[in-house]
N, C-alpha and C positions, 0 to 999 in steps of 0.2 A: 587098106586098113581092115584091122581083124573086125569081126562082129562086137566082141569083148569090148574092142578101144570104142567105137561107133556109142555102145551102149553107157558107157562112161563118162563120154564126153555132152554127149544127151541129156544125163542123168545131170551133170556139173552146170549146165546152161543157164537152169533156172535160179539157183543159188547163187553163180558169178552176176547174174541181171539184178538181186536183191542185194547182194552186196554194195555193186556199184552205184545203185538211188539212195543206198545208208550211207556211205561212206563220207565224210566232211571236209572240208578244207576251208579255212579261213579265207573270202577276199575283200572287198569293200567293208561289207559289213560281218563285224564279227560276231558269232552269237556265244550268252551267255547260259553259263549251269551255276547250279548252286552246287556249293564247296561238297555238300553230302551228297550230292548225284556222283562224284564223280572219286566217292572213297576220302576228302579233304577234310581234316577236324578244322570244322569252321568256328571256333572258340579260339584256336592259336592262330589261324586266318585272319579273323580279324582282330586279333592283339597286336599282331603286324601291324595292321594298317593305322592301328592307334597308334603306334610308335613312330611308323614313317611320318604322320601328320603332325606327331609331337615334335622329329626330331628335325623341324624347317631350318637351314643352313641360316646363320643369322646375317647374313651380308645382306645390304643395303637392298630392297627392289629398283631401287633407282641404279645401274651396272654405270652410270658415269662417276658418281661417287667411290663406288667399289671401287673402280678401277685407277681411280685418282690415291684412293690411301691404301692400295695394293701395291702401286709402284712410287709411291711415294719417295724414295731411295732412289729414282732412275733419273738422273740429269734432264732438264730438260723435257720432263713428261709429256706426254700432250696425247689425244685419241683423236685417229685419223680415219676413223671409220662411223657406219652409222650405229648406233646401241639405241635398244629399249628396254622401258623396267621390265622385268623380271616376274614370269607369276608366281604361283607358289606352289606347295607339295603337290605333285601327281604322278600316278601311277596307274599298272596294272597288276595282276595275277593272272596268267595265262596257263591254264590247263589244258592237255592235249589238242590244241586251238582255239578252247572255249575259256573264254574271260569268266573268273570267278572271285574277281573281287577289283573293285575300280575305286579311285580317289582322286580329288582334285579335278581340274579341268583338263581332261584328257584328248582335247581338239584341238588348245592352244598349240600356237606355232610360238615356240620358244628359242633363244639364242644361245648356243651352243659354241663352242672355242677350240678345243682340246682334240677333237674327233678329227678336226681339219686334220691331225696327224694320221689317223686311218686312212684319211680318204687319202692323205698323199703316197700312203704305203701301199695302195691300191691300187692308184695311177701307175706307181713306180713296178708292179709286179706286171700290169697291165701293158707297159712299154717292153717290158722283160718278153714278156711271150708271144709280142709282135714283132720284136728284134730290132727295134729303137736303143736300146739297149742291150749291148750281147753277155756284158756279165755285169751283176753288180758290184766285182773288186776292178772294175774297168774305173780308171780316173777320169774323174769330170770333167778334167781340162778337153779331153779327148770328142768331146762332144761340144762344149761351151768355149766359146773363143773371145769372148769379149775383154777377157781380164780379170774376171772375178775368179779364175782361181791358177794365178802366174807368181811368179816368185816361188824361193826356197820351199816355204812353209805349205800354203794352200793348193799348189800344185801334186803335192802328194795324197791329197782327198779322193777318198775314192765313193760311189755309189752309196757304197752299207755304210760309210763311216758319218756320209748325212741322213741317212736312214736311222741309224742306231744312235746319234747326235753324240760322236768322239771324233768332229773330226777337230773341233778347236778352231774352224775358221777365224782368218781376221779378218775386217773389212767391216764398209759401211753400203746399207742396201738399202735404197726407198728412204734415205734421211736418217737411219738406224744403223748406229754402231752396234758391234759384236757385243764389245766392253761394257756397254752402259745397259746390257738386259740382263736385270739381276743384279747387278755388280755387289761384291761383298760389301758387309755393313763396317769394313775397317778397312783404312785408307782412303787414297786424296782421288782424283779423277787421273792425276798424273800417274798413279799406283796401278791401276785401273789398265791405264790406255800402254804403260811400258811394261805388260807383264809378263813372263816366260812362259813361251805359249809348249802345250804340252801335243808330243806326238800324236797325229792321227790314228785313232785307233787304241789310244791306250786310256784315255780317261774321258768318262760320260759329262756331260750337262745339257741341261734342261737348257733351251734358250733359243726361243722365237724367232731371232733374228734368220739363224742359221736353217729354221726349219721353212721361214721364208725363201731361203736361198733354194731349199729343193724344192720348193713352187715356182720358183723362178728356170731354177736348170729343167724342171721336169716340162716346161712350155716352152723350153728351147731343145726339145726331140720331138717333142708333139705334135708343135706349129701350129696349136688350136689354145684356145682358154680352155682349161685344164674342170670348168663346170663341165664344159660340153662334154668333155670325154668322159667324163664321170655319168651325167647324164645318158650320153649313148649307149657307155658299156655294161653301167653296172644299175643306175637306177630302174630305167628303162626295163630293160629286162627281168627284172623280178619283180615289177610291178610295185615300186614305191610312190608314195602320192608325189603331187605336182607341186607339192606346196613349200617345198626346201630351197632355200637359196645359199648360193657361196657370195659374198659379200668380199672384196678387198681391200684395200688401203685406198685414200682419196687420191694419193699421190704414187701409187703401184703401176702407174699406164706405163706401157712399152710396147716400140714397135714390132710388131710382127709382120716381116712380107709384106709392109706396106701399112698395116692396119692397125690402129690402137689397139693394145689387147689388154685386159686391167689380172 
């Protein structure tokens, strides 16, 4: 090494060693700036957070009642899982790691519905790069042997088409028809149950049952409950609290290899 580069690198040491006792990263505990440390007009700052507090979702804090005159429409309703009320508006403002504006109870451990669909597109990308699955336009059947996807119609389901929810499955899973999640606000149950089901892949819908069903197929490659892999692969590792649970249906147990797995 030249004298040149020696003297350079000398020169760089002290200032890389100052950098790296300044430098910040968020972990357990995160520290907070105010809005104007950090360039933020804390008058529109916190106009926000008057808004967000104003603007509380008016559904019931009690989620059993919510959920009773949400599906009030679905045949035969009933909640098969555990629910609790509900807190209320919370949040943060997170700038360049540092919290600059907070509301609500930001500790609570709150119940959440919807994400379950992340976390399954997760799993499913997770199976992808472990080669549990070699493509996603690969058909279910291909993997799932029990029945649940034989015949004309659901035999032609493939991966993406439960992922991107067009595949139209038929069928009933854990006590749950296809037909009766959601079912339109016109016509009979028999409208409902005889309807012309539309090609895989060509028309979306929203609807649970189905998104069950890739929680279902996705623990029939994995051969584990589908927490745990989430668990090992993705919370784990980026250091998410301990405190989240996947909760299932009372009535979702299936054998695995021997083993209850819910």
């Amino acid at each position: 090494m030249r004298k040149s580069s020696l003297f350079a690198l000398f020169f760089l040491l002290p200032f890389l060693k100052s950098f790296s006792q300044n430098l910040y990263f968020p972990g357990a505990d995160w520290e907070s700036r105010s809005p104007t440390d950090l360039k933020l007009n804390k008058s529109l700052l916190d106009s926000a957070v008057r808004f967000a507090l104003a603007s509380e979702n008016k559904v019931e804090k009690d989620l059993r009642l919510a959920n009773i005159k949400a599906y009030a429409n679905e045949p035969d309703y009933k909640i098969i899982g555990p629910m609790r009320e509900r807190g209320g508006p919370a949040g943060l403002v997170v700038k360049n790691g540092y919290i600059v504006a907070q509301w609500g109870d930001i500790h609570r451990t709150d119940m959440t519905f919807s994400v379950t669909k992340s976390f399954l597109s997760t799993v499913a990308g997770l199976a992808k790069d472990q080669g549990l699955i070699k493509e996603v336009s690969d058909k279910v059947s291909a993997y799932v042997w029990d029945g649940s996807f034989s015949g004309p119609h659901n035999s032609k389901i493939s991966w993406e088409h439960l992922l991107n929810q067009s595949s139209d499955w038929s069928g009933t899973l854990f006590g749950l028809h296809d037909w009766a999640d959601r079912p339109p606000k016109e016509g009979t149950i028999d409208d409902w149950k005889n309807r012309k089901l539309a090609e895989p892949g060509t028309v979306y819908e929203y609807n649970d049952v189905r998104v069950n069903l890739l929680a279902y197929s996705l623990l029939q490659v994995w051969r584990k409950p589908l927490p745990i892999v989430l668990k090992e692969k993705i919370m784990d590792p980026i250091g998410a609290s301990t405190t989240w649970r996947w909760y299932g249906y009372d009535n979702s147990y299936v054998l695995m290899d021997g083993y209850a797995v819910q």
